[in-house]
C-alpha positions as CSV (number, residue, x, y, z in Angstrom):
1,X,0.0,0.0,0.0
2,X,1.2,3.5,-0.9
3,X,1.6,5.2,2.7
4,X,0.0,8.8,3.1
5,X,2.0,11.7,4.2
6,X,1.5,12.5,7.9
7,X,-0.3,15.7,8.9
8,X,-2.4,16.5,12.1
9,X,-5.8,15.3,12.0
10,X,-8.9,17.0,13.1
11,X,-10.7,13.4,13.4
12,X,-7.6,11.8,15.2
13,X,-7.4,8.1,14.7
14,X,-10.7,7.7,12.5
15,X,-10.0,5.7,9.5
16,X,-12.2,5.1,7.1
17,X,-12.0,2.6,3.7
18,X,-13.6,4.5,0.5
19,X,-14.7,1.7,-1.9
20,X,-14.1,2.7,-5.2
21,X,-12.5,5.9,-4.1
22,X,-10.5,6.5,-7.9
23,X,-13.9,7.2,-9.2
24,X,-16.2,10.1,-9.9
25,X,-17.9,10.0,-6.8
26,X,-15.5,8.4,-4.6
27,X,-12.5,10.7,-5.1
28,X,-15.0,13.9,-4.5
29,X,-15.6,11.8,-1.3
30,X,-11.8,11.3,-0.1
31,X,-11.2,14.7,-0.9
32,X,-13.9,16.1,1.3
33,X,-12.4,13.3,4.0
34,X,-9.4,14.7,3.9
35,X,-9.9,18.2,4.1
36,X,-12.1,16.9,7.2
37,X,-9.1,15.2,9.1
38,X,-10.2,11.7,8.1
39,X,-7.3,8.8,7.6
40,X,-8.2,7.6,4.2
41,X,-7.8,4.4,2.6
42,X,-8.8,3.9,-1.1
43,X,-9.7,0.3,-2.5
44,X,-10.0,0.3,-5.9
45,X,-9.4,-2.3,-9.1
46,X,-6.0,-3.3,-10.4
47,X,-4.2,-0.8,-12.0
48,X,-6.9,1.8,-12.1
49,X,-6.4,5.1,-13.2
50,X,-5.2,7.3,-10.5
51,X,-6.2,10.7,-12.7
52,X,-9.4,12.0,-10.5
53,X,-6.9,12.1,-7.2
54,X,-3.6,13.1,-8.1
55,X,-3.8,16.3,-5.8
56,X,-3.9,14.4,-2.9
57,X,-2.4,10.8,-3.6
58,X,0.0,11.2,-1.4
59,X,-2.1,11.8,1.2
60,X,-3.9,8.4,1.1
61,X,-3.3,4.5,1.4
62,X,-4.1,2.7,-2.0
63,X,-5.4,-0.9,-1.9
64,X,-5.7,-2.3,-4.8
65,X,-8.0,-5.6,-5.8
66,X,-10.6,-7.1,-7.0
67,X,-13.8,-6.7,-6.1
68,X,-15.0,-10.3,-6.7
69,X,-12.3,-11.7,-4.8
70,X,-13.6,-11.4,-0.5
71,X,-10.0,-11.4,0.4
72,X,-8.7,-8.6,-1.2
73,X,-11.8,-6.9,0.6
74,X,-11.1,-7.9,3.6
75,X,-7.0,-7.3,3.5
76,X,-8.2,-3.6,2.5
77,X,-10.7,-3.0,5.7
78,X,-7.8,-4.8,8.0
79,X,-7.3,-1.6,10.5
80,X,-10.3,0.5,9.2
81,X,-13.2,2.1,11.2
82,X,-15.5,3.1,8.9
83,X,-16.6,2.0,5.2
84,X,-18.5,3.8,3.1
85,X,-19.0,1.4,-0.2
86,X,-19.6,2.6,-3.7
87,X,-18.4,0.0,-6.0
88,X,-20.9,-0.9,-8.8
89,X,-20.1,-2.6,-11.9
90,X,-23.2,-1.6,-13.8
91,X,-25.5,1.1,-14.6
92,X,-29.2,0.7,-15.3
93,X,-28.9,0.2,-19.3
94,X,-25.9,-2.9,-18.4
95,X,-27.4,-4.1,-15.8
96,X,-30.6,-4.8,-18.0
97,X,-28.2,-6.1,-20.8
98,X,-27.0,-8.6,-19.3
99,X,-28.4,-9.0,-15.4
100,X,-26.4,-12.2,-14.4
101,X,-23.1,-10.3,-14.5
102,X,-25.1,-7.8,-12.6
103,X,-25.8,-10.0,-10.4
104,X,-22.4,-11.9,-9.9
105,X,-20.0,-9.0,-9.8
106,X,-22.4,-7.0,-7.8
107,X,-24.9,-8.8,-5.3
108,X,-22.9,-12.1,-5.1
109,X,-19.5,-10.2,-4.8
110,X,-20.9,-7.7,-1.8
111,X,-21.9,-11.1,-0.1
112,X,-19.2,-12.7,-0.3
113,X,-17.3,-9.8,1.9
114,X,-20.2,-8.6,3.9
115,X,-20.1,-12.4,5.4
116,X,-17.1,-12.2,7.4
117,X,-18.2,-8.5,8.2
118,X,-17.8,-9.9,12.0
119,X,-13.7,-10.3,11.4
120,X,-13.1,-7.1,10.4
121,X,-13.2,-4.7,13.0
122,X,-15.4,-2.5,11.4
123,X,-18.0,0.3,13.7
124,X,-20.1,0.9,10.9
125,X,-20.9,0.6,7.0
126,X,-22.2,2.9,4.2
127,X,-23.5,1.7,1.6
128,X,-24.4,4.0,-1.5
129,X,-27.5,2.6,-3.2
130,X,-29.9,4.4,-5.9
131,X,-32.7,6.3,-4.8
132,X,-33.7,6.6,-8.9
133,X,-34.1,3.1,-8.9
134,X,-35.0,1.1,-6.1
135,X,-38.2,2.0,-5.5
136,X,-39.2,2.0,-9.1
137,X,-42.8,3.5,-10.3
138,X,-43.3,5.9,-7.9
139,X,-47.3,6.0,-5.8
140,X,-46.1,9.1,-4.8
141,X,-43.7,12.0,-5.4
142,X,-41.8,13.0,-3.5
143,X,-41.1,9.9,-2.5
144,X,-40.1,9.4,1.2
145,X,-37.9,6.0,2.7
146,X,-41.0,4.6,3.5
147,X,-42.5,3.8,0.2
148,X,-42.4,0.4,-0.9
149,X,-39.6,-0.8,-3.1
150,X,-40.4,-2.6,-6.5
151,X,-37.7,-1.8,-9.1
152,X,-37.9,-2.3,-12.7
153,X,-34.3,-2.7,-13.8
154,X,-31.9,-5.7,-13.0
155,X,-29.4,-2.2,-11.5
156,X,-32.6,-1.1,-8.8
157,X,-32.8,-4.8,-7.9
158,X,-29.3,-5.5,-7.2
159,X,-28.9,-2.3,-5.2
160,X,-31.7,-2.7,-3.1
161,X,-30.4,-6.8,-2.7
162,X,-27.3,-5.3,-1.4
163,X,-28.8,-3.2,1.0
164,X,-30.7,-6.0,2.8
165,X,-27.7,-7.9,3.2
166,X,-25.5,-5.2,4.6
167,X,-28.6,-4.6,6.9
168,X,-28.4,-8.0,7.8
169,X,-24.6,-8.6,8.4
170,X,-24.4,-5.6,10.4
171,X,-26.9,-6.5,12.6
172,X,-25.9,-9.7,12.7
173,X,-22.3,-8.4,13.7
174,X,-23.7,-5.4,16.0
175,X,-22.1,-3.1,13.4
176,X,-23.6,0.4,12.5
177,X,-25.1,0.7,8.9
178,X,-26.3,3.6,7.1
179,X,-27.9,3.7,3.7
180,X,-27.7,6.2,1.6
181,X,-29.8,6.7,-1.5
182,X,-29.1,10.1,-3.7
183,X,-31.3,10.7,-6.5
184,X,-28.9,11.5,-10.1
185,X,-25.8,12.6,-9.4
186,X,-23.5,15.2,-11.4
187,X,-20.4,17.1,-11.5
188,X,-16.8,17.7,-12.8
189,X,-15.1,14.5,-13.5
190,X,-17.9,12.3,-14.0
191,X,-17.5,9.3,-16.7
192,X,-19.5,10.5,-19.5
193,X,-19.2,7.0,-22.0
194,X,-20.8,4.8,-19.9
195,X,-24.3,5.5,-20.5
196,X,-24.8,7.4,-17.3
197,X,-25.1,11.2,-16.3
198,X,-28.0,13.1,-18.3
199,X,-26.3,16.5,-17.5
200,X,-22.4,16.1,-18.7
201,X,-23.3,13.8,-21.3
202,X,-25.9,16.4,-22.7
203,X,-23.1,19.5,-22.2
204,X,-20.5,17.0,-23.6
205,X,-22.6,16.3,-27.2
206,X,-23.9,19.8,-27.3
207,X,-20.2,21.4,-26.9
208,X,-19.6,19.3,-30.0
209,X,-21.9,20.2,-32.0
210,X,-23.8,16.5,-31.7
211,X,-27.7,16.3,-31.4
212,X,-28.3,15.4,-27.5
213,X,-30.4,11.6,-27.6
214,X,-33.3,11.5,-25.4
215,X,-35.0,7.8,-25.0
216,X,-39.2,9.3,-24.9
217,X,-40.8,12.8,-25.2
218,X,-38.3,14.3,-23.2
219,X,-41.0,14.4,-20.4
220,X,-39.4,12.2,-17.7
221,X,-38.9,14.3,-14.7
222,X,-35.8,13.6,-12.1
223,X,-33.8,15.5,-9.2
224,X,-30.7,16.3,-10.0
225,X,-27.9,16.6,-6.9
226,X,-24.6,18.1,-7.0
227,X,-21.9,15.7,-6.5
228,X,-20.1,18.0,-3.6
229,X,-23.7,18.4,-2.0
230,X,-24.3,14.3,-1.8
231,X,-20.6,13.9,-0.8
232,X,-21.3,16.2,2.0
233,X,-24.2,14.0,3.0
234,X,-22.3,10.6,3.0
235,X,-20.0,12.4,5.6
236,X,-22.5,13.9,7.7
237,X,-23.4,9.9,7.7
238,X,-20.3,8.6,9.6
239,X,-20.7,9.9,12.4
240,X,-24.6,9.8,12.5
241,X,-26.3,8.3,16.1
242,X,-29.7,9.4,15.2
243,X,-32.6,6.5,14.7
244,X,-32.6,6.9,11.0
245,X,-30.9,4.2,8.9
246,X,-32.1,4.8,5.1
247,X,-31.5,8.4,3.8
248,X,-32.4,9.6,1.0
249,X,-30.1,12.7,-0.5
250,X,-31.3,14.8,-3.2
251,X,-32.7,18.5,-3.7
252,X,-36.7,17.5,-4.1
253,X,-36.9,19.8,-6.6
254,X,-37.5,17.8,-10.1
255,X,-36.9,18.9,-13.7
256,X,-37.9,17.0,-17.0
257,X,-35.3,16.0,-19.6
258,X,-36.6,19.0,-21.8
259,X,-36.1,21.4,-18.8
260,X,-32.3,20.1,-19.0
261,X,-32.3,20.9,-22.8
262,X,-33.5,24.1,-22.2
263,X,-30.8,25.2,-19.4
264,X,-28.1,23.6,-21.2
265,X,-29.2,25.6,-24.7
266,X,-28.8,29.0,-22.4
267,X,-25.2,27.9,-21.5
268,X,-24.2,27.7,-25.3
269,X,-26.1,30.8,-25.5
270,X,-27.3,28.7,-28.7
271,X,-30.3,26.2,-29.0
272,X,-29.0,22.4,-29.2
273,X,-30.6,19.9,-31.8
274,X,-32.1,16.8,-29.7
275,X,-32.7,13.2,-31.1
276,X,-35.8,11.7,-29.0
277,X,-35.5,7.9,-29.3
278,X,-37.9,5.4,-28.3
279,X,-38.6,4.8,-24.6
280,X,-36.9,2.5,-22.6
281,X,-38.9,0.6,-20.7
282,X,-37.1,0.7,-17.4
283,X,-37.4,4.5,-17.2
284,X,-39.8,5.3,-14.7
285,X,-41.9,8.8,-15.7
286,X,-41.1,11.1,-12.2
287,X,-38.6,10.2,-9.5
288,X,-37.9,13.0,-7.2
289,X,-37.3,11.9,-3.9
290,X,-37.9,13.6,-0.3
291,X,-34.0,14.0,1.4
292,X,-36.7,15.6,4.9
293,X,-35.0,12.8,6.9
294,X,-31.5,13.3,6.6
295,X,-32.0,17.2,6.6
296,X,-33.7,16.4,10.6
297,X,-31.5,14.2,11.9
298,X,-28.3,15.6,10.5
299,X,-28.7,19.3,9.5
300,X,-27.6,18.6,6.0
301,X,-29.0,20.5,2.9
302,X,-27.6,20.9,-0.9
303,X,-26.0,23.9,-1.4
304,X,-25.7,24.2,-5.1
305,X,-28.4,25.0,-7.2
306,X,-29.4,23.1,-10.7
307,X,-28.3,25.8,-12.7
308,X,-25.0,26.4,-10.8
309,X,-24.3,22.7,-10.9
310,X,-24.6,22.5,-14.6
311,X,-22.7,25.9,-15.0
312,X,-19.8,24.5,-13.3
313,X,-19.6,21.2,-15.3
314,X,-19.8,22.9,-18.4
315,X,-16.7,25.3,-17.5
316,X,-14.9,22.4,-16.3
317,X,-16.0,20.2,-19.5
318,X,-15.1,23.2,-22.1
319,X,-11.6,23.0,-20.3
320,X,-11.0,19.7,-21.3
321,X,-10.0,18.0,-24.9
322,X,-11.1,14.8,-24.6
323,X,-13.9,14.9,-21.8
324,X,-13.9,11.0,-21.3
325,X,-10.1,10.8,-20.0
């Protein structure tokens, strides 16, 4: 492991193991660690790209391994306190692709860890889920923790899988666990060529010159959270001792695809073509989820506007050349 360079800590002696922490998300999420006093170890694939957290790689332990295999898991939370986990191998249009590798590099590999949760040491576990999925068709918008979970893609049903089990381990173990479910997530440094991320993929076409795709009428209406504003959340999670152990983390505020269109066209300051597609049938119509919970028990709220967010994303995408690196 690559050691980190030794600085006073304003969380002395709290470490915590950030699962996927070279990605999008999960180097956002080390950052804001950091910057919070945190000891930070990263566990990440072989040989993965170090680019997202080269300002502060030497500041942090690197495991690297594979997911699939329990033991490099468990070598990686040897010595840690907290784990917040955020490896996922699919996204909604894989996962529906081909659902038994969603399943075994997903649901089966998170099991095969989260068994021997008892031997590692851990106090407690995050687990990032997917509030757009897991509850599928919504009865009710916003939609709160409480209301029911049917998913309609192989993605919401492994997510919500893996949450029961981590529920279950922990308890099992007496370990804390904390679920966290943030509706769609954007912001600089996202992976735009996996078929994921309305926002930077839609700045990304439209910056060159490409017609933006939309799957339906452009109708479909989602929240939209800033990546710094559900990174801020997942922190707010470790050290947590309310009642609460399912959060969801969004704005509440929805906006359709077209909406999107529209804000992105005023950023160009020129309008964009668009290519609507047939639906997809795992698209629900509305998801905008209801974050009242963890605002109560933790104090958190976003802090960057819609507009803002996608301001920022386009000035950090116009400063790129090739926006997938």
């Amino acid at each position: 492991m690559q050691q980190k360079e030794t600085r006073k800590k304003a969380n002395p002696g709290l470490r915590v193991l950030v699962m996927g922490g070279l990605g999008f998300i999960g180097s956002h999420l080390c950052r804001s660690l950091l910057s919070e006093g945190y000891d930070v170890r990263i566990f990440d694939k072989l040989y993965g790209s170090r680019a997202l957290i080269r300002d502060f790689e030497p500041e942090v332990e690197i495991a690297e391994g594979d997911v699939e295999r329990h033991e490099d898991v468990l070598g990686a939370l040897q010595d840690m306190d907290v784990c917040v986990d955020l490896i996922h191998t699919t996204v909604p249009g894989s996962s529906m692709q081909d659902p038994v590798y969603d399943i075994e590099s997903n649901v089966v590999s998170s099991v095969k860890w989260l068994s021997s949760l008892g031997k590692t040491g851990l106090s407690r576990v995050i687990y990032v889920s997917s509030g757009g999925t897991v509850y599928g068709v919504p009865r009710s918008n916003p939609i709160r923790e409480d209301h029911p979970t049917d998913p309609i893609s192989s993605y919401g049903i492994s997510k919500l899988a893996i949450e029961k089990y981590v529920s279950m381990y922990a308890d099992l173990c007496g370990i804390q666990y904390r679920i966290c479910r943030p509706s769609n997530v954007f912001g600089e440094d996202q992976q735009l060529n996996i078929g994921q991320g309305v926002i930077g993929v839609f700045l990304k076409r439209a910056l060159a010159g490409q017609p933006i795709e939309i799957w339906g009428d452009g109708a479909c209406k989602r929240d939209y959270l800033y990546v710094k504003d559900l990174v801020s959340g997942i922190v707010k999670l470790i050290r947590h001792e309310g009642n609460g152990r399912v959060f969801n983390v969004s704005t509440g505020t929805g906006y359709s695809l077209n909406d999107i269109v529209a804000i992105v066209s005023k950023c160009l300051g020129a309008p964009v073509k668009v290519d609507f597609k047939p639906p997809r049938g795992y698209d629900v119509p509305v998801n905008v989820l209801d974050s009242s919970l963890l605002r109560t028990e933790t104090g958190w709220s976003p802090e960057t506007d819609l507009v803002a967010g996608i301001r920022r994303v386009y000035a950090w995408l116009k400063t790129r050349s090739k926006p997938d690196e």
